[in-house]
LUMLO-101455 format. One record per atom (N, C-alpha, C, O, CB): x, y, z. Coordinates in steps of 0.1 Angstrom, whole numbers, plus 2048, in hexadecimal, padded with zeros to 3 digits. Each point is the difference from the previous one (the first is absolute). Last residue first. Glycine has a CB too. Layout:
N
XYZ;...
***
This chain:
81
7C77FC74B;7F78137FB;7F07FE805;7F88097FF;8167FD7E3;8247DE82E;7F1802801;7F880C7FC;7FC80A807;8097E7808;8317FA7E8;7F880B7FF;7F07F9801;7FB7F97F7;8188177F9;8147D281A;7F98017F6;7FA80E808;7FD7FF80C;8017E77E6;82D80C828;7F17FC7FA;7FB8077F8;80380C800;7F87EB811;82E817806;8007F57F1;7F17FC7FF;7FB7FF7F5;81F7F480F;7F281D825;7FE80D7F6;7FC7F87F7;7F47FF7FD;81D813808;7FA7D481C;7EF8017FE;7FF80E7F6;7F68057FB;8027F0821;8337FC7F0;7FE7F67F9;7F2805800;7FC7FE7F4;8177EF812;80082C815;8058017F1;7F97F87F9;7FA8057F7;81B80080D;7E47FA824;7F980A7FF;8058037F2;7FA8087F9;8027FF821;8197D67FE;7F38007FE;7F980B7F7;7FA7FC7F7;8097F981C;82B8107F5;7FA7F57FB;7F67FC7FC;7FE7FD7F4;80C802814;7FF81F81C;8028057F1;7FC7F97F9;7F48027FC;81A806806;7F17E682B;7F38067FF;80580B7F0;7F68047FB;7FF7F9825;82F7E67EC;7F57F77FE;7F78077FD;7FA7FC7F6;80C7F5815;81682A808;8067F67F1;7F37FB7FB;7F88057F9;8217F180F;7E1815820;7FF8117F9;8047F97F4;7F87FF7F7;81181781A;8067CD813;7EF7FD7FC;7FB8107F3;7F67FE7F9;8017F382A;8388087EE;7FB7F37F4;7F48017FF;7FA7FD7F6;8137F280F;803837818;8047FD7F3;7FA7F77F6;7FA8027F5;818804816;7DB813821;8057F17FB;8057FF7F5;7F87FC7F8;7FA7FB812;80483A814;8017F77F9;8077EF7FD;80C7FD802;7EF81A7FD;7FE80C824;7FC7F2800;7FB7FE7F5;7F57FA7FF;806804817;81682C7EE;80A7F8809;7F97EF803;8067F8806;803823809;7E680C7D1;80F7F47FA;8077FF80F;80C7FF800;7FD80A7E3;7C0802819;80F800804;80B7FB7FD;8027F4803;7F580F809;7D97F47F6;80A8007F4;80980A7FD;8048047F5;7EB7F1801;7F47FB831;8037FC7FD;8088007F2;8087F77FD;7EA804816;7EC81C7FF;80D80A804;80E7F47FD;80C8047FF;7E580F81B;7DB7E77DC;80E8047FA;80D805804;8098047F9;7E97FE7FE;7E97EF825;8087F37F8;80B80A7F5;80C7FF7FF;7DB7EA802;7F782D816;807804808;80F7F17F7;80C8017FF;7DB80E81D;7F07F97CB;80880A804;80C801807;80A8077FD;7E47FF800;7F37DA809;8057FD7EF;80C8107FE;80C8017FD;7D47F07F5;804809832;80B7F6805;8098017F2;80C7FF7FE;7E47EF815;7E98287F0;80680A807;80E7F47FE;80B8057FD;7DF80D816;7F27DD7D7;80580E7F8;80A805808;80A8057FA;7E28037FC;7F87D981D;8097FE7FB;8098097F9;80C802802;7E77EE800;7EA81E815;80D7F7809;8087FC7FA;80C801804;7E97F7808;7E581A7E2;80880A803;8107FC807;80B8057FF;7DB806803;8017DB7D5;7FB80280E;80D808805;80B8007FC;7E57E9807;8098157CB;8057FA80C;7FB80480D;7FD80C802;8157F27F1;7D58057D7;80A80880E;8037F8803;7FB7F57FC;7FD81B80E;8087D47D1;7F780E801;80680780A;80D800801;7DD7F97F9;8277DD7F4;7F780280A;7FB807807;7FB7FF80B;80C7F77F5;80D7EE7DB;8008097FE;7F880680C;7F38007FE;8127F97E9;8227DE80D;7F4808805;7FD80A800;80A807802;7F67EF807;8267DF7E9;7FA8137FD;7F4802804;7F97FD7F6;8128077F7;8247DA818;7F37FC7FE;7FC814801;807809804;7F57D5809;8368057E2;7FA80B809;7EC7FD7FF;7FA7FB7F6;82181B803;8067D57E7;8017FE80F;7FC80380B;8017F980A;8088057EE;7FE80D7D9;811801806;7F97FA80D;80680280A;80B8177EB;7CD7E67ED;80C7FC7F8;81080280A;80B7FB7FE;7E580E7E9;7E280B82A;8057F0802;8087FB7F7;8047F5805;7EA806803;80C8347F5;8067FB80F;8017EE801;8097F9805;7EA81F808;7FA7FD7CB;80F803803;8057FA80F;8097F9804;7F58207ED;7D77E6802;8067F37FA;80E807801;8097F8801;7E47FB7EF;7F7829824;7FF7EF806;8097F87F5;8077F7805;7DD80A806;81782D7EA;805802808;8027ED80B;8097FB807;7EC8267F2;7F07E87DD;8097FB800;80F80580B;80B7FD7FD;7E77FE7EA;7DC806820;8057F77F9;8127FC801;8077F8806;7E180F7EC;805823819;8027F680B;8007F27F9;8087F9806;7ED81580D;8078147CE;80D801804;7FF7FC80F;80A804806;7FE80E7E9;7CD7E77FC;80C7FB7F8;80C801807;8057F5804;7F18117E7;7E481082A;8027EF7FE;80A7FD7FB;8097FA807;7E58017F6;8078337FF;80F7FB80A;7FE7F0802;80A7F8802;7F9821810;7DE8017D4;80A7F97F9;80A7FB807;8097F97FC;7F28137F3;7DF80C822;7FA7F07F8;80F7FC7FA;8037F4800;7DE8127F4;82981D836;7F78017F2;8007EE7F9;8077F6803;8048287F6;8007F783C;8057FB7F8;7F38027F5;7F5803804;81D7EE80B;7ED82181A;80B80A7F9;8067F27F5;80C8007FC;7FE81681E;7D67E6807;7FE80D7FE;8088057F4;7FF80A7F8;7FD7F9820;8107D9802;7F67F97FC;7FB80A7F8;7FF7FC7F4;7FC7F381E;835819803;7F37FE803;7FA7FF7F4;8058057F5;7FC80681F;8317E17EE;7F880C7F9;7F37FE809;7FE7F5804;80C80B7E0;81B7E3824;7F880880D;7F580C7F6;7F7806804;8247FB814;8017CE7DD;7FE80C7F9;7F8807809;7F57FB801;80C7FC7E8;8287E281E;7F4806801;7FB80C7FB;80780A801;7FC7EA80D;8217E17F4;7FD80D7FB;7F2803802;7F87F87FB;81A8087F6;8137D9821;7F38057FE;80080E7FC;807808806;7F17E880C;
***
């Protein structure tokens, strides 16, 4: 899941498009995309405290593989102007 936290305040008429095609990248590799303005405070705090998770001591090798991959393969998509 990817999520877009931009506040509501702070997006322009054209950022439609590059959430457009921010969605079709993610669902070509799989991934689903929401765009969901602020976060609630709670959450925000947990989402923060969750990074501490990318630490190379719990890194997963095969799944980091796999999450390149992906994220390569969604470069390749067609340019949305």
């Amino acid at each position: 899941m990817v999520l877009d936290v931009r506040p509501d305040d702070r997006i322009e008429p054209e950022d439609a498009v590059k959430f457009g095609a921010t969605a079709t990248a993610c669902a070509v590799v799989g991934w689903d995309f929401e765009r969901v303005g602020v976060l609630d405070p709670v959450l925000a705090a947990n989402l923060r405290g969750s990074s501490g998770y990318r630490h190379p001591r719990v890194r997963r090798e095969p799944m980091a593989a796999e999450l390149r991959a992906g994220v390569k393969q969604a470069a390749s998509l067609p340019q949305v102007d």
